[in-house]
C-alpha positions as CSV (number, residue, x, y, z in Angstrom):
1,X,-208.6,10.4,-149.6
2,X,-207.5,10.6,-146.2
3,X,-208.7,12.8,-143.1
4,X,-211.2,12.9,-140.3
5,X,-214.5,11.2,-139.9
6,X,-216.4,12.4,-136.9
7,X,-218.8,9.4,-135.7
8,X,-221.6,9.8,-133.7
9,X,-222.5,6.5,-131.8
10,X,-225.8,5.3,-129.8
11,X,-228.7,7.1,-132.5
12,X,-231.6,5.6,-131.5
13,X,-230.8,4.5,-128.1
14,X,-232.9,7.7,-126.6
15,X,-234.4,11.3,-127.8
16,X,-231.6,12.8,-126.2
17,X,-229.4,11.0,-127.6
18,X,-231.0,11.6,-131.3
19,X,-232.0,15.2,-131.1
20,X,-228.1,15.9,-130.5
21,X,-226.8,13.6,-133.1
22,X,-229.5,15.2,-135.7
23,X,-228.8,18.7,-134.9
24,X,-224.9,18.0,-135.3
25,X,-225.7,16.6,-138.8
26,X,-227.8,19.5,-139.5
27,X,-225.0,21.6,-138.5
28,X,-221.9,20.5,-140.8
29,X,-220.4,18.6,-137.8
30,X,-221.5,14.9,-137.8
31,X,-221.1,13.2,-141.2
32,X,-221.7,9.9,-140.0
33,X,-224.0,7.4,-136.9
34,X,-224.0,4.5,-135.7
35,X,-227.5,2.6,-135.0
36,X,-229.0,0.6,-132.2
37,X,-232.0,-0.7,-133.8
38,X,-233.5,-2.9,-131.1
39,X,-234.7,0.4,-129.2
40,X,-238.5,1.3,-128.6
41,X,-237.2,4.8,-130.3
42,X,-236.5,2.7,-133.7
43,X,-240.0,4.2,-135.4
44,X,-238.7,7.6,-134.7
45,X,-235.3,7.3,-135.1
46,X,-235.8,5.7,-139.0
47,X,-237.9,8.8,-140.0
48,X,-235.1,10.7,-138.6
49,X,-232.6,9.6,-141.0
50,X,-234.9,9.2,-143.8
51,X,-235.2,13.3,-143.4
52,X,-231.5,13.2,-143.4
53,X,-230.1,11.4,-146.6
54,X,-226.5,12.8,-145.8
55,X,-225.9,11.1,-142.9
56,X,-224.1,8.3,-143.5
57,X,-225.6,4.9,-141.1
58,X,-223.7,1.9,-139.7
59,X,-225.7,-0.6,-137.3
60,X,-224.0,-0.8,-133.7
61,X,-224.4,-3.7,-132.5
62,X,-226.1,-4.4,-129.3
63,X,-226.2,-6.8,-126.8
64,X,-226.3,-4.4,-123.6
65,X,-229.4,-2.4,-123.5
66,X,-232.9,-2.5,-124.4
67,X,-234.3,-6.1,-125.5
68,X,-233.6,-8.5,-128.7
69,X,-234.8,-7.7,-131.8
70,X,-235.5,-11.4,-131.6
71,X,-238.2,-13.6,-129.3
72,X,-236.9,-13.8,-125.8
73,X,-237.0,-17.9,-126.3
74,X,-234.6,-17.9,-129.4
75,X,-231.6,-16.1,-127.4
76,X,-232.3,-16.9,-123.8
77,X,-228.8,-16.6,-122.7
78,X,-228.4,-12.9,-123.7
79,X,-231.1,-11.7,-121.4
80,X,-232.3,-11.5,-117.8
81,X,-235.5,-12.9,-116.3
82,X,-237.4,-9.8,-117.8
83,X,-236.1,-10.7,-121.3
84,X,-233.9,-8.0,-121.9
85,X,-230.2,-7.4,-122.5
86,X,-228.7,-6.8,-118.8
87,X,-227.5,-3.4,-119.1
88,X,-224.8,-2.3,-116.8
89,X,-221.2,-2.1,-117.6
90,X,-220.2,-3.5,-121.4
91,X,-217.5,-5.1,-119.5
92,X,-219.8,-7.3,-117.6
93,X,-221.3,-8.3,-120.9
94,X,-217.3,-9.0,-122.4
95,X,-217.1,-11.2,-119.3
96,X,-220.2,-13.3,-119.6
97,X,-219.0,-14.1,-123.6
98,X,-215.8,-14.7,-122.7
99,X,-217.0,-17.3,-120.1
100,X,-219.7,-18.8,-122.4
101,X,-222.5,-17.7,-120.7
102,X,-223.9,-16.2,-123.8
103,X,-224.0,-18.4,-126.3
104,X,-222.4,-17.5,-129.6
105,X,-225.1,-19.0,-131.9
106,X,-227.5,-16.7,-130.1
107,X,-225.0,-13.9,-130.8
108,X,-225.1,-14.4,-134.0
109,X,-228.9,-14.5,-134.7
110,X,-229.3,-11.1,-132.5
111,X,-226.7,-9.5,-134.5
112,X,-228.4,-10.8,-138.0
113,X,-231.4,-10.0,-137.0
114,X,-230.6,-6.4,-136.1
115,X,-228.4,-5.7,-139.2
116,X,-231.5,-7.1,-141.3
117,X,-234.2,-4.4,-139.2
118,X,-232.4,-1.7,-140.5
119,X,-231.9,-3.2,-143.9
120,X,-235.7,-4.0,-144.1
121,X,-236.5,-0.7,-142.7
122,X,-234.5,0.8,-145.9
123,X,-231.3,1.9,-144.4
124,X,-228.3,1.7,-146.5
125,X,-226.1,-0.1,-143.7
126,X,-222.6,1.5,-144.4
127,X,-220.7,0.6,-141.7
128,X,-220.8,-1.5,-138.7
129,X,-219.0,-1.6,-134.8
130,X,-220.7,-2.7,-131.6
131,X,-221.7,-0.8,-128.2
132,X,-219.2,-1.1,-126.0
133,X,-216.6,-2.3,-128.6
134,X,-217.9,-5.7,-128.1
135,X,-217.4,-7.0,-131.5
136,X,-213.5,-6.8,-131.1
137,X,-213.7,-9.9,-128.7
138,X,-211.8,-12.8,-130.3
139,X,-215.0,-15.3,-129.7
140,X,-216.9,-12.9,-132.3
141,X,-214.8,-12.4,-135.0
142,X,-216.0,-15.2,-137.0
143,X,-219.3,-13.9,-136.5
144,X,-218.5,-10.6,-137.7
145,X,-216.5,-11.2,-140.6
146,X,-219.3,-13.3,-141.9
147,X,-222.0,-10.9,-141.3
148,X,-219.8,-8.0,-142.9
149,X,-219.7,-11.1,-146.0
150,X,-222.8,-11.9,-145.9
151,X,-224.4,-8.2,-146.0
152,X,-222.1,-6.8,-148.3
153,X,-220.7,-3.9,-145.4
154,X,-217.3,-3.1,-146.4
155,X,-216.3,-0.5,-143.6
156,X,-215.6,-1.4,-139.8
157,X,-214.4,-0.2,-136.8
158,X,-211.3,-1.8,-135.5
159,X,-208.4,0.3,-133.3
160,X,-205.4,0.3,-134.8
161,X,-203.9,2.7,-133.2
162,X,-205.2,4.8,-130.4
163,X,-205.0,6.6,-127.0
164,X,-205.3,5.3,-123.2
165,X,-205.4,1.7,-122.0
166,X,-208.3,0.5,-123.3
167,X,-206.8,1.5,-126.5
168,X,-204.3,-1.2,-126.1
169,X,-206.5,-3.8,-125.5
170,X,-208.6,-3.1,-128.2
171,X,-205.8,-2.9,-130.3
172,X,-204.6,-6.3,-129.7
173,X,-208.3,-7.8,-129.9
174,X,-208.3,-6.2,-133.4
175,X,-205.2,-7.6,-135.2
176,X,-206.7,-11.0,-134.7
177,X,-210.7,-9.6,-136.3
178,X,-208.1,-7.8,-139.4
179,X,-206.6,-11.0,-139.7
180,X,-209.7,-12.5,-140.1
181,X,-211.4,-10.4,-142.7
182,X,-207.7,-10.9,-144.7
183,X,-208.0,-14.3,-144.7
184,X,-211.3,-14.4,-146.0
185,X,-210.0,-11.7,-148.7
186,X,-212.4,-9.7,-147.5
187,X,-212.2,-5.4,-149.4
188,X,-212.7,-3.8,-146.0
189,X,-211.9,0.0,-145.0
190,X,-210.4,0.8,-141.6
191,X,-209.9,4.0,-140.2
192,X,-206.1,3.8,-139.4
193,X,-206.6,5.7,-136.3
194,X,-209.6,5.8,-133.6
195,X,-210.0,8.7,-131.3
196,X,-211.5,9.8,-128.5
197,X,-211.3,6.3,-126.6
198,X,-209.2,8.1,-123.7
199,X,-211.9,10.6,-123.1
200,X,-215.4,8.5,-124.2
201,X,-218.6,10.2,-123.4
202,X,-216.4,13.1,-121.5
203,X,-214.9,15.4,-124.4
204,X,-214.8,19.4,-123.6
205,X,-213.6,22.1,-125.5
206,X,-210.3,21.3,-124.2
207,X,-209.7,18.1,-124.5
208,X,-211.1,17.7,-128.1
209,X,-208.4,20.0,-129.4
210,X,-206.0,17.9,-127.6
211,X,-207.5,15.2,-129.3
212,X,-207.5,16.5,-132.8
213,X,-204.0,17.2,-133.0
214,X,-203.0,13.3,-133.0
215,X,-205.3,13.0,-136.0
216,X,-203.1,11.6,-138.5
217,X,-204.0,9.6,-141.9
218,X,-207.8,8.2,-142.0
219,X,-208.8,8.8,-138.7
220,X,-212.0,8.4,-136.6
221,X,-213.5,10.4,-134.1
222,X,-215.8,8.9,-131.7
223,X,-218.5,11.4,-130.1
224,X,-221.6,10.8,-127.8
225,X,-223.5,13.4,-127.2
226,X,-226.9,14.2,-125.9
227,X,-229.0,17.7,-125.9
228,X,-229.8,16.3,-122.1
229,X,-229.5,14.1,-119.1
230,X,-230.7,10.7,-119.8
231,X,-230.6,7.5,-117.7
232,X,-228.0,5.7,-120.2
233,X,-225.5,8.6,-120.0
234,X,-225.8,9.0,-115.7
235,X,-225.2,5.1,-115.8
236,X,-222.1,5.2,-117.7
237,X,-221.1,9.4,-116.3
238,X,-221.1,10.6,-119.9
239,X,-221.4,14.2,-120.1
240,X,-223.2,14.0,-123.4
241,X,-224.5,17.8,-123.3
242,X,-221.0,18.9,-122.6
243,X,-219.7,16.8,-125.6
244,X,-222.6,18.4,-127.9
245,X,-221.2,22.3,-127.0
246,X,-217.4,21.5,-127.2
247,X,-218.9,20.2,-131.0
248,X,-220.9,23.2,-131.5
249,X,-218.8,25.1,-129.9
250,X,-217.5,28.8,-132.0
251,X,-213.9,27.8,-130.5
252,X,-214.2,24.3,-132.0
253,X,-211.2,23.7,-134.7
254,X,-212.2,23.0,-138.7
255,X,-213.7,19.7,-139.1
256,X,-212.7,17.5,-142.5
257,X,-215.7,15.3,-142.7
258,X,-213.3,12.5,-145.9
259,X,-213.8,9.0,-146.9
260,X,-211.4,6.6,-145.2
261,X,-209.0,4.7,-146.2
262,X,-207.1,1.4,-145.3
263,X,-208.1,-2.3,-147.2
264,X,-208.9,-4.9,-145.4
265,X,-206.9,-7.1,-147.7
């Protein structure tokens, strides 16, 4: 089947963040979330989804905000004095990997580490992407492809085709990660379209009708709302609580919540 897939990224990163994300769920809207499991909010947010067997999880991986799932000594190049991830901008984490400042072996046991916390936790791990879009770099494919392998996760997001410049670029980092999974022979689903990159964390009414219309085959919807201001949202000037009306909103167009299609082969 083809159609859209509305994905809601950051659950567990902050109440805010969840309370929206759960109540869009609850609502018909949000089929589907993406996971940050290395937050303080991880208790919370498990029991959260465990009330809500329909929505579909994914992990996002994280090496941005909060601290490692793993001791501070075992991946001491992916945080700061204070043993957390450096938060910021994503693309001043792309620049430190891309430089070599953080080590991909470390990489590599952080992500495994926080795919297996929401495995051991009991979360049937259904897709899997990366705050900031991180795992598109070409240093990490190899890493992802084996952890898709090597946890059996047969959905991921890569940009195929999308809007505004960061669009391109991702676009060109993900032919090489698609390239990847094919050589490995790999069953993977893509979404053939992503949206929403033009307008991340800043969607109104407007603008997501705009955005709707260029859905076309399997497509994706990226959405980060919040039910309020939060410090992760001001850093980053996401109008979360705006995103969470134009969703809820009695103006808002019908939403096909379909499988995806698109075979990594």
């Amino acid at each position: 089947m083809r159609g859209l897939t509305i994905t809601a990224d950051d659950f567990g990163l902050c109440p805010e963040v969840n309370d929206a994300i759960c109540l869009l769920h609850d609502r018909g809207v949000v089929s589907r979330t993406s996971f940050m499991v290395n937050t303080e909010h991880f208790d919370a947010s498990v029991a959260a989804l465990r009330r809500r067997p329909g929505l579909q999880v994914g992990v996002h991986l994280n090496l941005t905000d909060g601290r490692p799932v793993l001791p501070v000594e075992r991946v001491r190049s992916l945080v700061n004095a204070r043993g957390t991830f450096r938060g910021g901008r994503h693309c001043g984490v792309a620049l430190r990997i891309l430089s070599h400042r953080m080590r991909r072996d470390e990489i590599r046991r952080e992500w495994e580490a926080q795919i297996g916390r929401a495995r051991d936790a009991g979360i049937a791990i259904m897709h899997l992407n990366a705050h900031g879009h991180l795992h598109l770099l070409p240093p990490l494919h190899g890493i992802v492809v084996d952890l898709m392998e090597q946890f059996g996760i047969h959905d991921l997001r890569v940009v195929l085709a999308g809007e505004s410049v960061r669009g391109f670029a991702f676009r060109l980092c993900s032919r090489g990660l698609v390239a990847a999974i094919r050589r490995r022979g790999l069953a993977v689903s893509f979404a053939d379209r992503i949206l929403g990159l033009g307008h991340q964390g800043a969607l109104d009414r407007a603008r997501l009708t705009t955005v709707l219309t260029q859905s076309t085959g399997a497509s994706e919807l990226l959405v980060h709302p919040a039910t309020g201001a939060n410090a992760y949202h001001r850093r980053w000037r996401y109008r979360g609580e705006q995103e969470l009306d134009a969703l809820l909103g009695d103006a808002r167009p019908p939403f096909v919540q379909e499988s995806r299609t698109g075979d990594g082969r």
